[in-house]
N, C-alpha and C positions, 0 to 999 in steps of 0.2 A: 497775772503771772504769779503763782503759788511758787515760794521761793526757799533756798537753801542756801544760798551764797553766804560766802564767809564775812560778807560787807552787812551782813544782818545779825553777827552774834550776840549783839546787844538788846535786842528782839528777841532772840531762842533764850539768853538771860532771863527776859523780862517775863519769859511764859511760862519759863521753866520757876520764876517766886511767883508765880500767880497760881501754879497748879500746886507749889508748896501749901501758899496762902488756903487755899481750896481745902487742900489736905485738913490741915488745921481748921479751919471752919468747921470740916466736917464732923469733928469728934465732936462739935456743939448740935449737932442735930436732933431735934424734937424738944430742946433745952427752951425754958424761959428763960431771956436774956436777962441779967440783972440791972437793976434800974440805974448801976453808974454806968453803964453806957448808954445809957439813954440821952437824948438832949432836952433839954429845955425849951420849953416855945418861944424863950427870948434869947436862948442862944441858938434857934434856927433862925428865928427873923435875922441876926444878925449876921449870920451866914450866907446868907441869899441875900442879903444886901450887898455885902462884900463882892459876892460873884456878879450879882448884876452890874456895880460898878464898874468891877474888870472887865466884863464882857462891852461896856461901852468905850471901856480905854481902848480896847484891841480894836472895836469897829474903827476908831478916829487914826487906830495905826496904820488899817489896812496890816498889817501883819501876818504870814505866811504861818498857819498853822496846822502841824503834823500832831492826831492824836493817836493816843493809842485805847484800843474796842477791845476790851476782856470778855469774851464768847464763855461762858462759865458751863458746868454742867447741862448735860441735856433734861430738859422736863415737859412733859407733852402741852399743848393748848387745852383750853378747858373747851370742851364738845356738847357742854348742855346748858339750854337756854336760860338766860340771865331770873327769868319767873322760878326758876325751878329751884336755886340757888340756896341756900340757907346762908344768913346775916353770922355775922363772926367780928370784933373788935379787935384794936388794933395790942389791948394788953393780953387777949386769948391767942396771939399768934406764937410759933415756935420757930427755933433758929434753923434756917436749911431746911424747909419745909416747905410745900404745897400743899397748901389747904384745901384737899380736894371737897368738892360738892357744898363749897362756902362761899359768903360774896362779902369782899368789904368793902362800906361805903365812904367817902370822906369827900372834905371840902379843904379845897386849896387856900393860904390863908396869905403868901408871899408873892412879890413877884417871881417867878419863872427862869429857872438859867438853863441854858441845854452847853453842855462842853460834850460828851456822846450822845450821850441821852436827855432828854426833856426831862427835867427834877423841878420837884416844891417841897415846899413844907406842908404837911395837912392833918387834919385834927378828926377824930370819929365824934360819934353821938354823946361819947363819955367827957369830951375833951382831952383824951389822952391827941398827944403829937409824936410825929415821924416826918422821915423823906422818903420820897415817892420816884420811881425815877422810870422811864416810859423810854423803851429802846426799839429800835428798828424802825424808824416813822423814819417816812421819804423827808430826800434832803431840804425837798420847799416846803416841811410843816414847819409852822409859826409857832414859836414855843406861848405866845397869848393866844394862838388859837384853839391850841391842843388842849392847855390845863393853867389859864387865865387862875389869877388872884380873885376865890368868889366860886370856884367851879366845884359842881360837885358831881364826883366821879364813883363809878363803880368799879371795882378792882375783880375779874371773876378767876376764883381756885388760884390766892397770892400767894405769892412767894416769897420769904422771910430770910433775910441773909445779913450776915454781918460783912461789912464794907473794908475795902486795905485803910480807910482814916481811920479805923477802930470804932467807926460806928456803925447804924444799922440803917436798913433802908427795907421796904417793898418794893421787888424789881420784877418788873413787867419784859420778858423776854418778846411776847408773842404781842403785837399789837391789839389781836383781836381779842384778849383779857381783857382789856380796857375800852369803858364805854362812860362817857361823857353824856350827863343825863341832861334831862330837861328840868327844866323847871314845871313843879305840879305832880312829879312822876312819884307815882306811891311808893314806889318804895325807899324813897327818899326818909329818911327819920325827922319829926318833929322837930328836934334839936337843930337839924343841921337844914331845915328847910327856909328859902328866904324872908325876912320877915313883910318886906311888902312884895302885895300879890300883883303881877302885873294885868291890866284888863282882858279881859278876851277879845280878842278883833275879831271878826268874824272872814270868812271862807275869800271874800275879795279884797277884804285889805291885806290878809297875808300875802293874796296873790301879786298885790300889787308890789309890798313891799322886798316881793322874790324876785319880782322883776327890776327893780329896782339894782338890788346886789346882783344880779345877774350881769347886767350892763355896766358896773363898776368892776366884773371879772371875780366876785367873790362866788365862786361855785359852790363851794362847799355850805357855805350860809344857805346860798339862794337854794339847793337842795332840800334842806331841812325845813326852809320856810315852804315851799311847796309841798313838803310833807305831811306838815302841820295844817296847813292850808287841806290837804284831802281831809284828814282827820275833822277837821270844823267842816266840813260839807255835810255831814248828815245819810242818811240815806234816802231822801225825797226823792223822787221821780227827776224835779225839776232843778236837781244840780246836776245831774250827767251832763251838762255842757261845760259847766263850771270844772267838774270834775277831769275832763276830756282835754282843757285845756291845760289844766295843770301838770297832767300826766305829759302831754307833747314840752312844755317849759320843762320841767324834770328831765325828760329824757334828754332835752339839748342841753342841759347840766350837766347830768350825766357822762355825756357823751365829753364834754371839753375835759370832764375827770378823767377820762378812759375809764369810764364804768362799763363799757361798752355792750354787755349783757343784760345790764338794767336798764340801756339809754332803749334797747331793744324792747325789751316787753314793754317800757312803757308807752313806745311811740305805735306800736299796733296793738296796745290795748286803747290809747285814745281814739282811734278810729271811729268813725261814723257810717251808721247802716250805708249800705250803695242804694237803698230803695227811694232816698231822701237825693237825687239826682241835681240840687241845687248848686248853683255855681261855689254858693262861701261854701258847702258841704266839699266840695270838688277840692276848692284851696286849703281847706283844712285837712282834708286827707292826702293830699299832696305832701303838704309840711309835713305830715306823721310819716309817710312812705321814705321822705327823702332822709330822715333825719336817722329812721329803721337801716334804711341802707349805708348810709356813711357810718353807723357802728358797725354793721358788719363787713363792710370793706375796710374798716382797723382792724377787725379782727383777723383778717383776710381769710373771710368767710364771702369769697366774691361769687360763686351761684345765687346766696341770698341777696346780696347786695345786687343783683341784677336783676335778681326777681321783684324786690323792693322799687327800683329807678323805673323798671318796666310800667310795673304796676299803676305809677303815678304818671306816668308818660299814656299810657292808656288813660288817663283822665282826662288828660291836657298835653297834647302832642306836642305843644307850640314852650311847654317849660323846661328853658333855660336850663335851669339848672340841675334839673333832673337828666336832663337829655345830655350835658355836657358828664354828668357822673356815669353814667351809664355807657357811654365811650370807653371811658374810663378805663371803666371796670370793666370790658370788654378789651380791651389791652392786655387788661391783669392776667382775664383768664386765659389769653393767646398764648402769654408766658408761661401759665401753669404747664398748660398743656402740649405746649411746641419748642417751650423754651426759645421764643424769636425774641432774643435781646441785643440792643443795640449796644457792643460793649464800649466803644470810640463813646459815644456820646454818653455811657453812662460812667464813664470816666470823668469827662469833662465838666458832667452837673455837680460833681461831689465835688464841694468844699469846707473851709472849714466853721462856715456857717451854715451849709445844708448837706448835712451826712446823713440824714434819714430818708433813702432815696424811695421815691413812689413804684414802686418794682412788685410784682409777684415774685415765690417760690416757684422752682421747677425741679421735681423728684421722682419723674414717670421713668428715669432710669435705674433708681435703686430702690431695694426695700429694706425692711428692715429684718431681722432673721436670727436661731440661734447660731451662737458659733461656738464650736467646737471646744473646750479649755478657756470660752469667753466670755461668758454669760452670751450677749448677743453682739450683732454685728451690723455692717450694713453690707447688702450685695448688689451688684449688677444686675440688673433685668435683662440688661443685651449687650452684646459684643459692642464694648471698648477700644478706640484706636487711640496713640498717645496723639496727645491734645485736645479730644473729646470734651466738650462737658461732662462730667460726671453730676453735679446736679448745682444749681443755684439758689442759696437760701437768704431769706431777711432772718435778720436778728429779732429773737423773742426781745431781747433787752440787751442793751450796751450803756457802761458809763465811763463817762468822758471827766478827766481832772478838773473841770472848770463848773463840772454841777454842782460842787460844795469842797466844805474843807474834806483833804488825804487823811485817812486814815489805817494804822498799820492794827489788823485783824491776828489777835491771839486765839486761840481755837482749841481750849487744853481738852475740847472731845475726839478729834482729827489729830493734834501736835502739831499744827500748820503754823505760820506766820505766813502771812500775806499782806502784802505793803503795796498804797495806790489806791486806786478807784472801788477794790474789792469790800469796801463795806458800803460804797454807793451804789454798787452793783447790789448787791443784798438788801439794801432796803428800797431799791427800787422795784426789783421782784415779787417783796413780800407786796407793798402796795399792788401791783397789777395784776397780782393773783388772788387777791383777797375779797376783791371784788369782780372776778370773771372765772368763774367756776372751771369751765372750760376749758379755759387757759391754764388754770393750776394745774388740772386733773393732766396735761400736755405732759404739762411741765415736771409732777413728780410720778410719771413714769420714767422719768432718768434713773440712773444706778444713784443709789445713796446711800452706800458703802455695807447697807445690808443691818445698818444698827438700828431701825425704826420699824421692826414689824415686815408684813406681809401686806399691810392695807393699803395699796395704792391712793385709793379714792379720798380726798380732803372731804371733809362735811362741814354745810353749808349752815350756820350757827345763828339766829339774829340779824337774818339778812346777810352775814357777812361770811366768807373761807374761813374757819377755823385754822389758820396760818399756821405749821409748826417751823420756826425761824431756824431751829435747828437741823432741820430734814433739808429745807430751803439752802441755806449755807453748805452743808454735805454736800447737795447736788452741786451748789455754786462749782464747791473747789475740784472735784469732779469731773466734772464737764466742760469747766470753762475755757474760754479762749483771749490769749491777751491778744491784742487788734489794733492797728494804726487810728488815729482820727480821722482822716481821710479817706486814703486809698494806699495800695501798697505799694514799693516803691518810690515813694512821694520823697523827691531828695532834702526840700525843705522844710518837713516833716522828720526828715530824721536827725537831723541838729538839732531839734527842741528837744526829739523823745530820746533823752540819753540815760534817763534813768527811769524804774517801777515807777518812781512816783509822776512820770509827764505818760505813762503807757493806760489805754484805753483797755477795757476788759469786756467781754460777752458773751451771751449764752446761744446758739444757734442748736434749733432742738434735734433737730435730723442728722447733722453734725455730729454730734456727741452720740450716737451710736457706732460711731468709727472708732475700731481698736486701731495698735499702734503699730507700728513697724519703722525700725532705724532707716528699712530702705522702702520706703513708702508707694504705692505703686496709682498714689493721688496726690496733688499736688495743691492746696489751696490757698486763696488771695481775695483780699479787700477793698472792696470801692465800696465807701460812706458803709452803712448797713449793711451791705449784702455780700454774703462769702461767696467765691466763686471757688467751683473744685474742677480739676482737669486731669485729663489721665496722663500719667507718667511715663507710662508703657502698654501694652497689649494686655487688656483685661479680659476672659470669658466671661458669658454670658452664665449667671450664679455665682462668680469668683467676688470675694470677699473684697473691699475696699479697706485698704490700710491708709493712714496718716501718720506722720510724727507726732508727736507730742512734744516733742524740743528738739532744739539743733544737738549738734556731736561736736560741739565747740569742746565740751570735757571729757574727761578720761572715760574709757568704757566703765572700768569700778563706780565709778561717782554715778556716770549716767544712769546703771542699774538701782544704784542705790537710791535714786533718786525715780524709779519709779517704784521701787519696791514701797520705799516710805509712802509717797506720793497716791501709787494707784493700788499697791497690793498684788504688781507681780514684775515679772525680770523678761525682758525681752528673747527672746528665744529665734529670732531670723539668722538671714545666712550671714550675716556682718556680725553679728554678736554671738554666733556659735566660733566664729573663725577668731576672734579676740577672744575668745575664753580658751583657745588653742596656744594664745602666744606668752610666753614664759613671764614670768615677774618681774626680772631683772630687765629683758627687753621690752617693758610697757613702763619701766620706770626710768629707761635711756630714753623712751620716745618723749616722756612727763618731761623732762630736761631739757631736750633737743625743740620741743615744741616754745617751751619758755625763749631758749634763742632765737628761734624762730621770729616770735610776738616781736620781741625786742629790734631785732635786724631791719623785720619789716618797718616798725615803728619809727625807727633811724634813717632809713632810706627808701621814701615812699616812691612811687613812682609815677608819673605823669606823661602826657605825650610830648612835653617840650623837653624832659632831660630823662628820657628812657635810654635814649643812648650815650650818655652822657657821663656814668659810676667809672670808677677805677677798676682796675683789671683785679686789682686785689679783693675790693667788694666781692664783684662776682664770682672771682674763686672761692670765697669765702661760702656766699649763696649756695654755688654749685655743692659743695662740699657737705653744707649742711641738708642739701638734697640727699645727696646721697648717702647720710647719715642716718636720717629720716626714713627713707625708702628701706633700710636694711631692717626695723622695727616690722613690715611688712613683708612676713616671708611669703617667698612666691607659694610653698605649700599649699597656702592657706588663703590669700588673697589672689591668687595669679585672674580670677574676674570678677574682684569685688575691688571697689572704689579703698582709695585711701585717702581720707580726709584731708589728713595732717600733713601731707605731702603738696596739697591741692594750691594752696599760697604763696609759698614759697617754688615750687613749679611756675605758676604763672608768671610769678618775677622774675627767673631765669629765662624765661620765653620771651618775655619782653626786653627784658636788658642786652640777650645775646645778639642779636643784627644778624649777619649772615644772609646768604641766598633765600627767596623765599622757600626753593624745597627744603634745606634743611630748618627755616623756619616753621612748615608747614608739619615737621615730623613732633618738634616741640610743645609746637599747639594740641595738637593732636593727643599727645601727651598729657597735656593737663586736663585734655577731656575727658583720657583714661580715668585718670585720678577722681573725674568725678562720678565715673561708673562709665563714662558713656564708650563703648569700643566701638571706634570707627574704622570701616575697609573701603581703601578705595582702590576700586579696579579699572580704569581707563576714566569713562563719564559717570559707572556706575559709585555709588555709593551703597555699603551696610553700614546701618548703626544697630549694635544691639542696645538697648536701655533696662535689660533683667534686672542690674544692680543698680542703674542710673540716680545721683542725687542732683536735684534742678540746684547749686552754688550760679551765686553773679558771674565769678570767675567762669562757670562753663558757658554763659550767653558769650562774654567778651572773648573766648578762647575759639566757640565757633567760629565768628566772626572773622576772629584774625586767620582763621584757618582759611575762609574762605575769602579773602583778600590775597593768600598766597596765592592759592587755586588759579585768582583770575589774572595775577600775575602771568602764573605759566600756564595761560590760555586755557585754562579747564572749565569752564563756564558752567557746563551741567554739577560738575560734583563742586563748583563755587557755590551756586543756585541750591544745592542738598545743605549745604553746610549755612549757609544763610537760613533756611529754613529752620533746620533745626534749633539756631540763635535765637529767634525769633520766637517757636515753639517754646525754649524756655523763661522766655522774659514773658511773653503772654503768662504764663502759666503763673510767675512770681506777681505780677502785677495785674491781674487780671480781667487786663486789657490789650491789645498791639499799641494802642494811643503811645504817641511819643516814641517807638522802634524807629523810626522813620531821622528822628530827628537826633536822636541820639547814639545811630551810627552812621550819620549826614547818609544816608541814603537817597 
């Protein structure tokens, strides 16, 4: 949740002397630093000692740490292969520069500290020294495994800046700048090459020893050793087996990385001719098929993943495991395509150790399209009824507070501060796009805000996405969605999540083509992964799908303002043309009246054991500031639009007053107004109109009691309409009925 509150001006402080700083930097651009800022190779070791130590005092503290991530200038990833590179030293570098179509090399000489970013100290061919500092790496890289004491790294088109300690560093925005060489690799310099050579092992001991870290969970090793391992195979005839199985080890590497594109080609490149009909041929192309298809049912790429479990099932009908994915994934595609999900029980699997639910998307009801004044949109394929699915998506990526330390996200390209999970969100993205082409390419077709070009397509650089973390982040703040841990409505989930910092964040790709609208006419909700969206009211069939983008807890001004900054435009629907109608002075009685409000409510909560319980004064008080309230709301202009601000302090009068249940039924009914909903009732008949409808808690519970009156005075049918409709919007807030049942003892 991209934020503006006034609980963060210490943050918009802290953005506002870093784009100072910035400022200032910048007049040093293309400058030679002079050499009194430069450090010492012994007053860097002494540096990185200090921080390594502290970084071991805080481990033994367990200590709660908020940092803060300076997003500095944007500057593109470098797009051409590290061979092509021209060598550059670290005294030919200039301040606030990108050294385009250069490569510098160095070797790490300290141990390792990461407080944002992974930093060293490191020395070139010349012996000149610097600090190095590597940002955006997912929260479980190892800072020994990234840029160890001893490593010798390639820096590709560095970037040269002066630091807020008044010193200087190379800072690696884009991960894919940075590459982690090998040992042997020519373009390694003489100087900085190690001085003893390790032996050559030959094609199967590498392999053995990938198998090895494979089974100890080191992916990432066991990949490279596999790698190196093809490399030592040769081209003889007689390693295609050799070769075949390393490819299938690799891909189940791969695949535990979420490389899920490489884990693919490489388990249907080890394949073995079908003409060699041999049983070990049969199991080895088994293992290749199964392992093809479990990457692309992550990717949820489930036609392939079928045709993969198929395939190997046609080898071997009687295999387990093939035959049990292949189920599966024939679930999956039920969902794609029917949308048959069982929501009661997909409620019940989410917790808050399994929120990655095994679900398909389901989207054959909307598409995606231009919209008019809005770049694009998403629409309806078919006629909409409220409560409908509108569509069910899994999350591209979600991070949760407990994948790493909080960090609060300065952004002096955007002006954002974002506090939370939002730079674990970002470097989790960058990693799983970096290496799934596909996926990136998904993923920056989002809007990103139009400061990067016309280029959609990421290029695919050294094996790897050419990341640009800037475009990435754009989209993040964009598109994103803050999101429960669990599921929504989860009541003891919302005692933990009291603040940005315990709130979950995510990017749902189909999702984020929905523009905004204060009175939404989509309704969406969270269990574990997967957004469920429902209709709020009567859609046609090509009619646009709206969302909110935030509640209306704030002033109209602020709320505007806050998409203005935020998205780059001002809400233009019927609730926020009819408040740009209402005078100054009356939107600054309502800013007022609402404070007493918060306060009253705050002071006298209510409950079912002393609803009828307050002093007559209370509620005349209550009553009063109703109708204080309400007069903010000229009939003019609102007479069928919801009134938020009224909607709380309503229900509390509803509840508190007692009385007959018909005139209690007139009150409830009341507070449904208030939340768009106008309800008619004509004998058993019920209308509800929902044109302006807002799904608030208050309007489940205000059904409810409405229809508790009803059955009071024998109305049964228009009780049965009114329970429905309670129901319709807690489904829609939670998006599930799980727990309706129990939580109005029904």
């Amino acid at each position: 949740m991209e934020t503006d509150d006034s609980s963060m001006e210490k943050y918009f402080a802290l953005l506002k002397q870093q784009k100072l700083q910035l400022k200032e930097a910048q007049a040093y651009k293309g400058q030679t630093p002079p050499a009194s800022i430069k450090r010492s190779r012994s007053a860097l070791q002494q540096e990185f000692y200090l921080a390594a130590l502290g970084a071991r005092m805080r481990s033994l503290s367990h200590e709660h740490v908020v940092r803060s991530c300076f997003i500095g200038a944007a500057y593109p990833p470098c797009t051409l292969p590290l061979s092509s590179l021209v060598p550059i030293h670290l005294r030919d570098l200039t301040l606030e520069t990108q050294h385009r179509g250069r490569v510098l090399i160095l070797r790490a000489f300290c141990e390792p500290n990461v407080i944002v970013a992974i930093q060293n100290a490191v020395e070139d061919e010349r012996g000149d020294v610097d600090r190095l500092a590597i940002y955006n790496l997912p929260p479980t890289a190892e800072a020994n495994a990234v840029l160890p004491q001893g490593a010798i790294v390639a820096i590709k088109e560095p970037y040269y800046k002066r630091t807020a300690d008044g010193g200087l560093f190379v800072r690696v925005d884009h991960p894919t700048d940075f590459v982690l060489l090998k040992p042997g690799n020519s373009i390694i310099p003489r100087a900085l090459a190690p001085r003893t050579k390790k032996l050559k092992q030959s094609a199967i001991g590498l392999k053995e020893e990938g198998n090895a870290k494979f089974k100890r969970g080191d992916f990432q090793v066991a990949v490279e050793i596999y790698s190196d391992a093809l490399e030592a195979c040769g081209l003889d005839a007689g390693d295609d087996e050799l070769r075949q199985d390393l490819r299938r080890n690799r891909a189940a590497a791969n695949l535990r990385l979420g490389r899920f594109e490489l884990a693919i080609k490489d388990a249907l490149a080890s394949m073995i001719s079908t003409e060699d009909a041999s049983e070990a041929v049969k199991r080895i192309n088994i293992k290749a098929l199964y392992r093809a298809g479990k990457a692309a049912y992550e990717m949820q790429d489930f036609a392939q993943a079928k045709r993969c479990f198929g395939q190997a099932l046609e080898l071997d009908g009687a295999h387990k495991e093939s035959r049990d994915e292949f189920f599966r994934t024939v679930k999956r595609i039920s969902e794609q395509e029917n949308g048959g999900y069982d929501f009661s029980m997909m409620a019940k699997s989410a917790t808050a150790q399994h929120y990655q639910l095994d679900h398909a998307s389901f989207m054959r009801r909307v598409k995606v399209g231009p919209a008019e004044g809005r770049g694009r949109g998403l629409f309806a394929t078919e006629v909409l009824k409220p409560g409908d699915i509108v569509f069910v998506e899994k999350a591209f990526y979600v991070a949760h507070p407990d994948q790493g330390d909080i960090s609060v996200l300065l952004n002096v390209n955007t002006d954002r501060v974002s506090l939370g999970t939002h730079s674990l969100r970002l470097q989790g993205i960058v990693e799983k796009i970096t290496w799934n082409p596909t996926l990136a390419n998904k993923y920056t077709d989002l809007f990103d805000g139009g400061k990067f070009g016309n280029d959609k397509e990421f290029k695919v650089v050294d094996g790897r996405v050419a990341v640009d973390t800037f475009r990435v982040q754009s989209i993040a703040e964009l598109n994103g969605f803050g999101c429960p841990r669990v599921k929504s409505g989860d009541k003891e989930q919302r005692e933990t999540e009291k603040t940005d910092l315990d709130q979950s964040t995510g990017i749902w790709l189909q999702a984020s083509y929905s523009n905004h609208s204060c009175l939404p006419n989509a309704t969406r909700a969270f269990i574990g992964d997967m957004m469920v969206v429902r209709a709020a009211r009567d859609i046609p069939a090509g009619g646009e799908i709206f969302m909110g983008y935030g509640a209306l807890e704030k002033p109209f001004a602020e709320r505007q303002k806050r998409l203005k900054n935020s998205y780059g435009f001002e809400c233009d629907c019927d609730l926020c043309r009819a408040e740009a109608k209402v005078q100054k002075a009356t939107m600054d009685k309502r800013a007022r009246l609402c404070k007493e409000i918060d306060s009253f409510l705050s002071a006298n909560e209510v409950t079912n054991r002393n609803q009828f319980t307050f002093s007559a004064a209370k509620k005349a008080r209550a009553k009063k500031l109703l109708g204080e309230i309400r007069e903010t709301y000229p009939k003019a202009h609102f007479e069928r639009l919801p009134r938020p601000d009224c909607l709380h302090i309503n229900f509390w009068v509803a509840r508190t007053s007692g009385g007959n249940p018909q005139q209690a039924l007139g009150k409830f009914l009341d507070v449904l107004r208030d939340s768009g909903y106008f309800v008619s009732i004509q004998g058993t008949n019920v209308t509800i109109d929902r044109k302006a409808a807002i799904g608030y808690s208050a309007a489940i519970h205000a059904a409810m009691y409405a229809s508790q009156c009803l059955m009071a005075v024998g109305n049964h049918g228009a009780a049965s309409a009114l329970e429905a409709l309670g129901r319709e919007i807690f489904t829609a807030q939670t998006g599930a009925d799980e727990g309706f049942e129990l939580e109005f003892m029904l």
